[in-house]
C-alpha positions as CSV (number, residue, x, y, z in Angstrom):
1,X,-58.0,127.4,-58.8
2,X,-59.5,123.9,-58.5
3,X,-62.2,124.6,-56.4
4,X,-63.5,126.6,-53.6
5,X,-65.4,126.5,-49.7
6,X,-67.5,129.7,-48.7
7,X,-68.2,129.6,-44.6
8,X,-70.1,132.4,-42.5
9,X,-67.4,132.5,-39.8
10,X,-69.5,135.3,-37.6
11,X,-72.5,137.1,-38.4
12,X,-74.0,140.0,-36.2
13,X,-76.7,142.4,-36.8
14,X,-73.8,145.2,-38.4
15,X,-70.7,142.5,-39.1
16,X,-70.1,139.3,-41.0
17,X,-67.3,137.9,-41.8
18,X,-66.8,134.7,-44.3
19,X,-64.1,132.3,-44.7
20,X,-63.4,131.4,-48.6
21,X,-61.2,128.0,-48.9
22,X,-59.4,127.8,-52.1
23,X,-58.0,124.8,-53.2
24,X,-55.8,124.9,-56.0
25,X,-53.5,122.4,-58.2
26,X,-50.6,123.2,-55.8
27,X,-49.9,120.9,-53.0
28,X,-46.9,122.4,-51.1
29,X,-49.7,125.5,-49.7
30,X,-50.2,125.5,-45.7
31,X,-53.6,125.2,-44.8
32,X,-54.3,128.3,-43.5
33,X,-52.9,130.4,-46.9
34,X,-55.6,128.7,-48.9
35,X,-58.2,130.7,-46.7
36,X,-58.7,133.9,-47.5
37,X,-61.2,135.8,-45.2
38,X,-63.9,138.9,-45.9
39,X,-64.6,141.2,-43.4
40,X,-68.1,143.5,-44.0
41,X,-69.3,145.9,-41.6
42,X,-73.2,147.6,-42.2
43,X,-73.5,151.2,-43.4
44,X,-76.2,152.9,-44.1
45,X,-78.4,149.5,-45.1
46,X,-75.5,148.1,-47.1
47,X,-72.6,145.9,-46.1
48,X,-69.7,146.8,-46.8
49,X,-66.3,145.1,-47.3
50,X,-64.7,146.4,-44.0
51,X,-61.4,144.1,-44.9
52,X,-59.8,141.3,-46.7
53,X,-56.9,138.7,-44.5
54,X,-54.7,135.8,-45.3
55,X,-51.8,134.4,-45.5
56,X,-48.8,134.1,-47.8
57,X,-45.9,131.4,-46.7
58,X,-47.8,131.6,-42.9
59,X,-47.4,135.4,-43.1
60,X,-50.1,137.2,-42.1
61,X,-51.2,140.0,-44.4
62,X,-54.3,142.2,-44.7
63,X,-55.7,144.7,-47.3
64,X,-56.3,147.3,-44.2
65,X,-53.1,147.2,-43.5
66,X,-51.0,147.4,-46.4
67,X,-53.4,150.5,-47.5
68,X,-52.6,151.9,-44.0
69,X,-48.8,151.5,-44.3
70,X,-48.9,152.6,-47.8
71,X,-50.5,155.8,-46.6
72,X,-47.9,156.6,-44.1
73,X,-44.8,156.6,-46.7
């Protein structure tokens, strides 16, 4: 990793999400699988990381997701 971008993408009274940019030494990435984006929701006074999304090779993936599939088999 060379260096990295945080951005608040949304933010609502019980949900945030932020956008994290990582740049690294590679340049043959697309854009959009150097952004890799948090997802919190509030519970009980504490956020909460609700799930994590990117891409790999413009494949969307998501932490929610795999767990969720994972579960099924």
């Amino acid at each position: 990793m060379k260096s990295f971008k945080v951005d608040a993408e949304k933010a609502e009274a019980d949900k945030a999400r932020l956008a994290v940019t990582i740049t690294g030494h590679r340049n043959d990435r697309k854009p959009a699988d150097q952004i890799v984006r948090y997802d919190f929701v509030r519970e009980a006074n504490s956020w909460k990381i609700d799930d994590i999304k990117g891409s790999s090779d413009g494949e969307a993936w998501s932490i929610r997701k795999v767990l969720t599939d994972a579960l099924k088999s």
